[in-house]
N, C-alpha and C positions, 0 to 999 in steps of 0.2 A: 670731165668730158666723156669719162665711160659710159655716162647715163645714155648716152649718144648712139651708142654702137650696140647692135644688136648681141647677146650672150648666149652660150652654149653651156647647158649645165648638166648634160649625161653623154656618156659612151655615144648611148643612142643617138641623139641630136647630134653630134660630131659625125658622125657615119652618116647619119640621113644626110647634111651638108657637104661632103665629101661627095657625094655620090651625084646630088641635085645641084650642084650648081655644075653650069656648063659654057663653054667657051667662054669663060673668065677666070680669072685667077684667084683661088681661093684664100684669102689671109686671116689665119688662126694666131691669133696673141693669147700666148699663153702667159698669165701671171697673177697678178693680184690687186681687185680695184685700190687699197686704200696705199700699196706700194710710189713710192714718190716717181721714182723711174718710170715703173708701169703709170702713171698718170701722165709724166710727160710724153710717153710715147701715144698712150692715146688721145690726147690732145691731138698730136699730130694725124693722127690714123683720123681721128673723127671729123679734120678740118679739109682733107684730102677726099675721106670717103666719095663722095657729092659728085667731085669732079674725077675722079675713077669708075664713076659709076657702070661705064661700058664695058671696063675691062677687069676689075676687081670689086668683088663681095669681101666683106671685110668683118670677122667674127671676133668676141673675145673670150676666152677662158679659162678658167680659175683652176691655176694648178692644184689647189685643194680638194676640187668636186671631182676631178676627171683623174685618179690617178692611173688609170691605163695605159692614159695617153702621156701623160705626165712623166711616166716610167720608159715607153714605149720608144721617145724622142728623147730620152735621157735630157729631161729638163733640171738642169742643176742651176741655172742660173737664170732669174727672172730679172724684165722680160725676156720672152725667147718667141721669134718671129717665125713661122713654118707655112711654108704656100706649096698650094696644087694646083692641079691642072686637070679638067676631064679625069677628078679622078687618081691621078698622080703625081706623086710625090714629086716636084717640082726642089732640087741643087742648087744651089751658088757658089759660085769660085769667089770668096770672098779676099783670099789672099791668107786664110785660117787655113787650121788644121779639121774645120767641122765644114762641111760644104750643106747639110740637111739645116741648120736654122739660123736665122741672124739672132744673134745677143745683145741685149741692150736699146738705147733708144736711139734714132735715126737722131742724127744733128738738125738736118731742115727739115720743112717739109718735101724740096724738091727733091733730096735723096730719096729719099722713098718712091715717089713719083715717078722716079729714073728708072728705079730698080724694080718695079710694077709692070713700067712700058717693056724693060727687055724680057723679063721672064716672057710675058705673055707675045712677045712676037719669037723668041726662041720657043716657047709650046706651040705657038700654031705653027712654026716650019717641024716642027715632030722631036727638040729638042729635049733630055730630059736635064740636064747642066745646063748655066750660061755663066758666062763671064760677069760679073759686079760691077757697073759704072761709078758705082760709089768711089769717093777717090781713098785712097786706105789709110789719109789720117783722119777721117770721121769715121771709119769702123772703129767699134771699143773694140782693147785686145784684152786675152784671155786666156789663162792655162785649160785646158782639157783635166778632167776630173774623172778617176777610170776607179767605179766604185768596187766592190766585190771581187776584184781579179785575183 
């Protein structure tokens, strides 16, 4: 289903869409098409897009091309989910110890769905954290990986 979903394959294009997309919520998947996880997650991302359409733009990209960004959001574990806002780095109180990206793939579709609607009504009240409706046994859990210290 990644054929689905539009892809980001430089620094540049990721920043161009950071910047250009506006009053919706920006969703960057980072990972890898032929990964089994990352497919299932974009299955889901690509079956939701549609009907998100007024509040999230939904992008995907390949932790191999980009490693900037790769490096930047300390992507150690694909997939790895990172949304904005106007621009800004949009948090999650996931119930982790990382509040900057979701890991792994949503269980439904309507989790993700959930967690679209709050981010983007906590961005339009000027919020830059929200709280996760996700309920936290379909969060995957995960050690933190603290490379170079």
């Amino acid at each position: 289903m990644s054929f689905l979903l539009p892809k980001l394959t430089s620094k540049k294009e990721i920043d161009a869409a950071i910047k250009s997309v506006a009053e919706k919520v920006l969703v960057l998947r980072f990972g890898r098409d032929k990964d089994l996880v990352c497919m299932q997650l974009d299955d889901i991302l690509a079956k939701t897009s549609h009907d998100l359409s007024k509040m999230a733009a939904v992008y995907l990209v390949d932790v191999n091309k980009v490693p900037v960004y790769t490096q930047y959001f300390d992507i150690s574990y694909i997939p790895s989910t990172v949304f904005f806002f106007n621009g800004q780095h949009m948090k999650v109180d996931y119930g982790s110890p990382d509040h900057t990206k979701f890991v792994g793939s949503f269980k439904t579709k309507q989790d993700f769905i959930d967690l679209i609607e709050v981010i983007y009504r906590g961005a339009m009240r000027g919020k830059l954290i929200v709280r996760s409706p996700i309920d936290p046994k379909n969060i995957p859990k995960y050690d933190l990986l603290y490379q170079d210290i």
